[in-house]
C-alpha positions in Angstrom: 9.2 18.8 -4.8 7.6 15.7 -5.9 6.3 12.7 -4.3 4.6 9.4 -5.2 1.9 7.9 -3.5 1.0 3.8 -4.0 -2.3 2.5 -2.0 -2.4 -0.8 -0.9 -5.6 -3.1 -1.4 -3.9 -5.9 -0.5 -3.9 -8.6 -3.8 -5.2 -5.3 -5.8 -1.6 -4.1 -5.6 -0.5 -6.1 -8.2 -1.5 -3.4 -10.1 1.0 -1.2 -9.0 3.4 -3.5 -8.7 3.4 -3.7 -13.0 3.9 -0.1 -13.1 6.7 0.1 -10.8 8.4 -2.7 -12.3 8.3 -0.6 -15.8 9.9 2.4 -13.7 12.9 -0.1 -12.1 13.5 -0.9 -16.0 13.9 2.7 -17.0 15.6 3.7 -14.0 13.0 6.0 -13.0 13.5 7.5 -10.1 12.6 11.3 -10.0 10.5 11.8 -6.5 11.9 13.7 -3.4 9.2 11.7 -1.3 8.5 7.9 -1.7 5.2 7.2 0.0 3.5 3.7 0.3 0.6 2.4 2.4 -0.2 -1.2 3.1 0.4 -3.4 0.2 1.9 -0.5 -1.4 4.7 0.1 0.6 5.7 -3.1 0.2 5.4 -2.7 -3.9 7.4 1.0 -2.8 10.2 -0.7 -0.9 10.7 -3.3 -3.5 10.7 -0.5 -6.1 13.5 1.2 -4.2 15.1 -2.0 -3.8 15.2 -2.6 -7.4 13.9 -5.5 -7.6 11.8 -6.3 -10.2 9.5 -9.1 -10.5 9.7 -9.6 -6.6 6.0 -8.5 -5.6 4.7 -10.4 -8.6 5.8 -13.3 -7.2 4.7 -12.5 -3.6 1.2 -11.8 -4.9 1.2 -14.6 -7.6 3.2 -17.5 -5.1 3.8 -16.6 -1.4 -0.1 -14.9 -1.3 -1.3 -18.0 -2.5 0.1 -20.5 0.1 -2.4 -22.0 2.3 -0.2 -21.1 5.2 -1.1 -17.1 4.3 -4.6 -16.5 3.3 -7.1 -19.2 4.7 -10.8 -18.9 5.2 -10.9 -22.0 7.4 -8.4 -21.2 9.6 -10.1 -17.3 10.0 -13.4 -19.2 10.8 -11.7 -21.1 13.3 -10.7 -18.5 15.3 -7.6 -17.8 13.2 -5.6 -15.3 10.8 -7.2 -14.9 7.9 -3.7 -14.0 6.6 -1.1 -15.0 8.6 1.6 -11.9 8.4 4.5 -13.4 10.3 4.7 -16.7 8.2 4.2 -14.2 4.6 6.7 -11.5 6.1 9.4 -14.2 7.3 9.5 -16.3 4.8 9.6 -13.7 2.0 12.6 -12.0 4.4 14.4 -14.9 4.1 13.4 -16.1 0.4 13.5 -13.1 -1.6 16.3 -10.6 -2.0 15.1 -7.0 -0.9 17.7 -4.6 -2.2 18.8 -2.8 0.9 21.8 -1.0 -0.1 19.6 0.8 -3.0 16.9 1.3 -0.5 19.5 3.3 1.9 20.4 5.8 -0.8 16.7 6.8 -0.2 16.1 5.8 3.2 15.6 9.3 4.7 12.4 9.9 1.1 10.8 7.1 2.2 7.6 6.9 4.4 5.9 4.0 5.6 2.0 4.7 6.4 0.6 3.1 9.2 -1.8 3.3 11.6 -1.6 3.8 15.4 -3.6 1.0 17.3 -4.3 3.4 20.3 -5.4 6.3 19.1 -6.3 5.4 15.2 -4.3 8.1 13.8 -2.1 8.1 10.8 1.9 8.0 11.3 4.7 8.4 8.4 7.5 6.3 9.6 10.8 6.8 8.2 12.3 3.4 9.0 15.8 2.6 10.0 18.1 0.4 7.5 16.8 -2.7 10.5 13.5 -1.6 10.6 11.8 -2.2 7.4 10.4 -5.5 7.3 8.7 -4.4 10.4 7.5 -1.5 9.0 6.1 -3.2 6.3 4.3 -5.4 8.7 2.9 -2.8 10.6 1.9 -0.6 7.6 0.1 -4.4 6.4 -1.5 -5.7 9.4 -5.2 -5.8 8.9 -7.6 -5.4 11.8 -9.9 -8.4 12.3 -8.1 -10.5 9.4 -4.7 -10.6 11.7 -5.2 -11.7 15.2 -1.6 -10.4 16.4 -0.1 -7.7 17.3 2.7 -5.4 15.7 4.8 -3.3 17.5 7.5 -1.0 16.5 9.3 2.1 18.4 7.2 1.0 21.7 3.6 1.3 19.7 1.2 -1.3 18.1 0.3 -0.8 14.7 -2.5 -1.9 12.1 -3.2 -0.9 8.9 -1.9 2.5 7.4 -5.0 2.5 5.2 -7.1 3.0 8.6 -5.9 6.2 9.1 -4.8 7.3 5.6 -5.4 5.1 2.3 -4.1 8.0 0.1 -1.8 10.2 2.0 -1.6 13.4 -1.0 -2.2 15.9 2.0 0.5 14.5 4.2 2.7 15.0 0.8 1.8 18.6 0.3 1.8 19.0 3.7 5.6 18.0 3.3 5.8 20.0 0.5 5.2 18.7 -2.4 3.7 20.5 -5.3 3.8 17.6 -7.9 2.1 14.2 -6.9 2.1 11.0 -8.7 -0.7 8.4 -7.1 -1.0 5.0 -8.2 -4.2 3.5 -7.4 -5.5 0.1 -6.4 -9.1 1.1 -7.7 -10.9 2.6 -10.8 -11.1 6.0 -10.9 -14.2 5.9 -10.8 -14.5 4.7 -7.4 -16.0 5.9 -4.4 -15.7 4.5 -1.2 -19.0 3.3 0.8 -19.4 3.1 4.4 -19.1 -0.6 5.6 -22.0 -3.3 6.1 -20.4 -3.7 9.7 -19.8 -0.3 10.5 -22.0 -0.3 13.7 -20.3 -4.0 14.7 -16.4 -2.1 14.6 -16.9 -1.2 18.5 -17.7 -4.6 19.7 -14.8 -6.3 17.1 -12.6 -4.4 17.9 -13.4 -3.1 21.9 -10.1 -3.3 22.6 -8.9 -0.8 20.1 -12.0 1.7 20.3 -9.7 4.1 18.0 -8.9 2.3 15.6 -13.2 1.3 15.1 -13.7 5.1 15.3 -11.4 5.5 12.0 -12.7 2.6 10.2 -16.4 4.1 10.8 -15.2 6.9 9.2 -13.2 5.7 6.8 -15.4 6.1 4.0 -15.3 9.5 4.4 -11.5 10.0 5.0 -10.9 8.5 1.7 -13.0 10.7 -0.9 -11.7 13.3 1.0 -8.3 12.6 -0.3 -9.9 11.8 -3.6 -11.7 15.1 -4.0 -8.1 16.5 -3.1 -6.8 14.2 -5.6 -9.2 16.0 -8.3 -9.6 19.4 -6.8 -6.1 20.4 -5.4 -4.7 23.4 -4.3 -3.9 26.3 -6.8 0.0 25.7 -6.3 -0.3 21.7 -6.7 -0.6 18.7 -9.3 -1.5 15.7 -8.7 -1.9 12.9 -11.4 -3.1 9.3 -10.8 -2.3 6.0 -12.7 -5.8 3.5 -11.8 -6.3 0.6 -13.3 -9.7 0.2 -15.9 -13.0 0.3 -14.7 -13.2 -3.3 -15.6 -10.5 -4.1 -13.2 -11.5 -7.8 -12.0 -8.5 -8.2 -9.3 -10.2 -8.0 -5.7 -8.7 -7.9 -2.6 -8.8 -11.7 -1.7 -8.1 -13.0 -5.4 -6.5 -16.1 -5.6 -7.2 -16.9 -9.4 -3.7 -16.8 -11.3 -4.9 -15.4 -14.4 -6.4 -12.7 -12.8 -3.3 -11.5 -10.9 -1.3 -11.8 -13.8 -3.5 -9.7 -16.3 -3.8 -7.2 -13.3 0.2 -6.9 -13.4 0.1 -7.0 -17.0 -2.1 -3.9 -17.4 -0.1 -2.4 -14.7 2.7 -3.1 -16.7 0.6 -1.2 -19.8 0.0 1.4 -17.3 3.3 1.9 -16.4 5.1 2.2 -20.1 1.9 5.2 -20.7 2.7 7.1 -18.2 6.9 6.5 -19.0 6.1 7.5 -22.4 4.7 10.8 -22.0 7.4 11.8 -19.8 10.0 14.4 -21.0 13.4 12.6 -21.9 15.7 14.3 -19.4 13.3 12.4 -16.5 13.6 9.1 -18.2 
């Protein structure tokens, strides 16, 4: 079986958003599990959708609205991005695909994060489900002041829990794995500068400050799986170049767009070297 994998990293995701724009084009479709997280299973869904160009222009228009990421308003007691206005309005503005995404409904897994406990689910949304999926998978603790509830549980970000799911894959059993990457490969993750503040930010949700405490270490776990898997397993990654200048709260349009453009590159590589039956 194989599977693909697509981190999130919120504006970062651009990234992946080029390659899978390049696989739309050829009509590349060849995994038995479609796997996103965050940002990326909102670049996933849209994949499935078939619809290119759409995240580019929720990265490079939507994301850059006042009414979604503001600094001012987060220092105010605010969202720092505002989910329900970037999630309704793209709903209603931008066409989704849901008939392709049903013929792969039951492949596709949406990553998110329990608020209760701070573990990791997979959801496999319902056709009327997946916006709020995609929400829940999205919704960044401390940045989003809401809540998100689906199937009677609040939700926050899958990448909490689980930023690279490959052992959830294999663990569904997939023995060939396709990651794409929101970060160099190079990169390792560090524990954050306010990891002994997480208990008091967020005393409500003492689960979900556990797993960000330790979510340094949860994620070059998965890396050193990523480099170092089982006998019976390969994974590959797609990251973008170690001089990568897209962050997570860029707002500079030429950075975006030579962030897609080199996922774009990215994409047509990995397309290329692919035998001709899968392409």
């Amino acid at each position: 079986m194989k599977a693909l994998i697509v981190e999130g990293g919120a504006m970062r995701g651009i990234f992946s958003a080029g390659i899978l724009d390049t696989f739309i084009e050829a009509d590349y479709f060849p995994f038995d599990w479609y796997i996103g997280v965050s940002a990326g299973a909102s670049n996933v869904v849209a994949y499935l959708g078939r619809q290119q160009g759409r995240n580019y222009r929720v990265y490079t228009d939507y994301c850059q609205r006042p009414q979604c990421i503001s600094w001012g308003r987060f220092l105010r007691g605010g969202h720092l991005i505002d989910i329900d206005w970037l999630w309704d309005i793209t709903e209603r503005e931008l066409p989704i695909g849901e008939e392709h995404i049903a013929r792969h409904r039951e492949q596709l897994l949406v990553t998110a994060t329990c608020a209760q406990s701070g573990e990791a689910h997979y959801l496999s949304p319902a056709d009327d489900e997946i916006f709020q999926a995609l929400k829940a998978s999205g919704t960044m603790p401390i940045a989003y002041k809401g809540e998100v509830w689906l199937r009677d549980r609040q939700w926050v970000d899958g990448g909490v829990a689980d930023s690279l799911p490959v052992e959830e894959a294999y663990r569904r059993g997939a023995r060939e794995i396709l990651v794409l990457r929101s970060n160099p490969s190079s990169y390792r993750k560090k524990a954050y500068r306010l990891n002994k503040l997480f208990p008091l930010l967020l005393r409500s949700y003492p689960g979900v400050a556990k797993r960000l405490q330790q979510r340094h270490a949860d994620y070059n776990r998965a890396l050193d799986f990523i480099r170092n898997p089982p006998a019976d397993c390969v994974v590959h990654e797609i990251c973008p170049p170690d001089s990568f200048a897209a962050s997570q709260f860029s707002r500079d349009p030429q950075v975006l767009h030579q962030a897609y453009e080199l996922g774009l590159e990215a994409g047509r590589d990995w397309l290329a070297r692919q035998p001709a039956d899968t392409v």
